[in-house]
MARPA-440997 format. One line per 8 residues: number of its first residue (from 0); their letters; for each residue x, y, z of N, C-alpha, C, CB. Coordinates in Angstrom, 1 decimal. Glycine has a CB too. Example, Ala and Ser with C-alpha at 12.3 -4.5 7.8 and 13.67 -1.06 7.14 Angstrom:
// MARPA-440997
0 = as = 13.2/-5.7/7.8/12.3/-4.5/7.8/13.2/-3.3/7.8/11.3/-4.5/9.0; 12.8/-2.2/7.1/13.7/-1.1/7.1/12.9/0.0/7.9/14.1/-0.6/5.7
***
This chain:
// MARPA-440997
0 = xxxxxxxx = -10.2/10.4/-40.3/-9.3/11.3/-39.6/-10.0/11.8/-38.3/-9.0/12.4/-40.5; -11.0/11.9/-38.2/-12.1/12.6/-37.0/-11.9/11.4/-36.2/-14.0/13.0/-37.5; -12.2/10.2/-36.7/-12.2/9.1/-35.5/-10.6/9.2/-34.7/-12.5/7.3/-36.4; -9.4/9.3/-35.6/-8.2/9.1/-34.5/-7.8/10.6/-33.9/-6.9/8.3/-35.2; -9.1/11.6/-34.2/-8.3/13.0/-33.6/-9.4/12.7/-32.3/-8.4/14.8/-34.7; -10.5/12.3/-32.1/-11.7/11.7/-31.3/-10.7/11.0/-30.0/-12.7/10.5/-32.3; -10.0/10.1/-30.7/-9.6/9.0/-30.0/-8.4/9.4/-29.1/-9.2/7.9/-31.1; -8.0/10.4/-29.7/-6.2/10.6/-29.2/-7.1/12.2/-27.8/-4.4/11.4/-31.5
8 = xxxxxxxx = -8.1/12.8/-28.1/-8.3/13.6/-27.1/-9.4/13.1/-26.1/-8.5/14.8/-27.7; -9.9/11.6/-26.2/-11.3/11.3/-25.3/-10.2/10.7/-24.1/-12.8/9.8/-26.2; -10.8/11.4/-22.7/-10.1/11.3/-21.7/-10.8/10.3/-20.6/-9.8/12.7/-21.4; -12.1/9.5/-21.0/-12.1/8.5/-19.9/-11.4/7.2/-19.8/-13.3/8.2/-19.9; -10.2/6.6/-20.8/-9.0/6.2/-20.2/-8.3/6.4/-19.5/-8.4/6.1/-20.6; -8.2/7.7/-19.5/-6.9/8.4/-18.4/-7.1/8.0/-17.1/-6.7/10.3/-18.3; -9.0/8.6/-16.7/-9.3/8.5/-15.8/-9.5/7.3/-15.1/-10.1/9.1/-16.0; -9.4/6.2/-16.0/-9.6/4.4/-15.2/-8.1/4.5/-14.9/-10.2/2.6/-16.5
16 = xxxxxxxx = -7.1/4.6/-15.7/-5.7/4.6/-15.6/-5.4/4.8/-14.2/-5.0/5.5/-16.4; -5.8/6.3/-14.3/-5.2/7.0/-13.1/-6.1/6.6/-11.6/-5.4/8.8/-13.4; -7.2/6.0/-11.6/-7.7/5.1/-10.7/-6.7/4.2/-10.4/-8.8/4.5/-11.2; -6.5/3.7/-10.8/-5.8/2.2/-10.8/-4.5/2.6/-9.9/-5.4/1.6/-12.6; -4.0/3.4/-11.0/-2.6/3.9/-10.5/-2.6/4.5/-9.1/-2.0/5.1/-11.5; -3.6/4.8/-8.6/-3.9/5.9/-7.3/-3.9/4.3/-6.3/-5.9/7.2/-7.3; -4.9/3.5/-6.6/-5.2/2.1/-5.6/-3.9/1.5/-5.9/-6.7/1.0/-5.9; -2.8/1.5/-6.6/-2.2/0.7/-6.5/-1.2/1.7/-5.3/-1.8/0.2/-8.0
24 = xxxxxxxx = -0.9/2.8/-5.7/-0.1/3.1/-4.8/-0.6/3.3/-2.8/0.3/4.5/-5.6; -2.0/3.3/-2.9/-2.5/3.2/-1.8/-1.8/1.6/-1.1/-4.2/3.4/-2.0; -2.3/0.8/-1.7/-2.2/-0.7/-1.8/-0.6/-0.7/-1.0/-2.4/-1.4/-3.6; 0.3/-0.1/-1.8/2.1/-0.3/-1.4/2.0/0.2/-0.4/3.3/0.4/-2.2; 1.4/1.5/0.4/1.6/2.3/1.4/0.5/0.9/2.8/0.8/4.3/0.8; -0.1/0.9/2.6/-0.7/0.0/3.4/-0.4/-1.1/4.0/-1.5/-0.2/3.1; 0.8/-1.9/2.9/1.6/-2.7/2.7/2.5/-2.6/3.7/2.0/-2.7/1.6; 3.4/-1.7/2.8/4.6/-1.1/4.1/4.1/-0.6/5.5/5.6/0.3/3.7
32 = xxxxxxxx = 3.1/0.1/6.0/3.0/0.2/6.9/2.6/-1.1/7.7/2.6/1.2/6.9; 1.6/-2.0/7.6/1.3/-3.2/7.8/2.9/-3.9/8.1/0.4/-3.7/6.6; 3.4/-4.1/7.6/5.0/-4.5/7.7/5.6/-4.1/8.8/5.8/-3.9/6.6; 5.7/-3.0/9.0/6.7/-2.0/9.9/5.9/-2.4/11.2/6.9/0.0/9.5; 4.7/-2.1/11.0/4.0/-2.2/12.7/4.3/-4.1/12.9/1.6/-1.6/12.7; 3.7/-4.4/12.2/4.2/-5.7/12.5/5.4/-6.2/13.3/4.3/-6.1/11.3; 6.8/-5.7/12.3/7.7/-6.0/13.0/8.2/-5.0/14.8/8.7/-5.8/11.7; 7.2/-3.9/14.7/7.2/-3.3/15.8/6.8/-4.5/16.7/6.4/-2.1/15.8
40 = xxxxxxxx = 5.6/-4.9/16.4/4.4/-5.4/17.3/5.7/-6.7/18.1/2.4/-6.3/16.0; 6.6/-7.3/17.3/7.4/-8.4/17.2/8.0/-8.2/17.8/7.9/-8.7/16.3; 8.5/-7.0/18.2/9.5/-7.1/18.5/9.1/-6.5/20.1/10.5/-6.5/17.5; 8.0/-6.2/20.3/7.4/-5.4/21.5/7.4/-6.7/22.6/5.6/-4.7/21.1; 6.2/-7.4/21.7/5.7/-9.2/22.2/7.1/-10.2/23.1/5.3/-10.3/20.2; 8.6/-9.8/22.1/9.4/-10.8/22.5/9.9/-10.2/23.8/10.3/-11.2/21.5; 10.2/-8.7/23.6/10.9/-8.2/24.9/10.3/-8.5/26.1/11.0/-6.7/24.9; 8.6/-8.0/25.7/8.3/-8.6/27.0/7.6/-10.2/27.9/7.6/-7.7/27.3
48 = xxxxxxxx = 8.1/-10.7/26.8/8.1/-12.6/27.1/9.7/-12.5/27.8/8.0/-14.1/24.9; 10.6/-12.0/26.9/11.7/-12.4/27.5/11.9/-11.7/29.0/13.0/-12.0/26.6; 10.9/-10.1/29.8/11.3/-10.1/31.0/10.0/-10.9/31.6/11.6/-8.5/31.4; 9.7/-11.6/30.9/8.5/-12.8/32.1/9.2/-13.4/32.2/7.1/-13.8/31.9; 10.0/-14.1/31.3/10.8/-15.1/31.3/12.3/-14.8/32.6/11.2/-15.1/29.5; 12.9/-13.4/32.6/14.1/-13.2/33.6/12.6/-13.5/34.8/15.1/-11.2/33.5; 11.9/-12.3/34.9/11.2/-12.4/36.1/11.0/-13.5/37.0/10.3/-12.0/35.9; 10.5/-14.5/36.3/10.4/-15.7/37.0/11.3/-16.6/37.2/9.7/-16.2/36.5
***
């Protein structure tokens, strides 16, 4: 009975859990932003190919 009252209150699972859970959500945010600039970067690059392109 001591071993599963031990078990059910020892909190260095929580703590790998909640690691995990923290880098994962970092991971999504880095993701999406990586994404978005990207499609900025994309869309920056073509505008100004296309006024080389009128220019000349």
């Amino acid at each position: 009975m001591n071993y599963i009252q031990a078990f059910l209150t020892e909190e260095d699972g929580a703590t790998a859990l909640e690691y995990g859970l923290l880098a994962a959500l970092i991971a999504a945010v880095i993701i999406g932003a990586v994404q978005t600039l990207g499609n900025v970067v994309s869309t920056t690059f073509n505008t100004i190919a296309a006024n080389m392109t009128a220019a000349s």
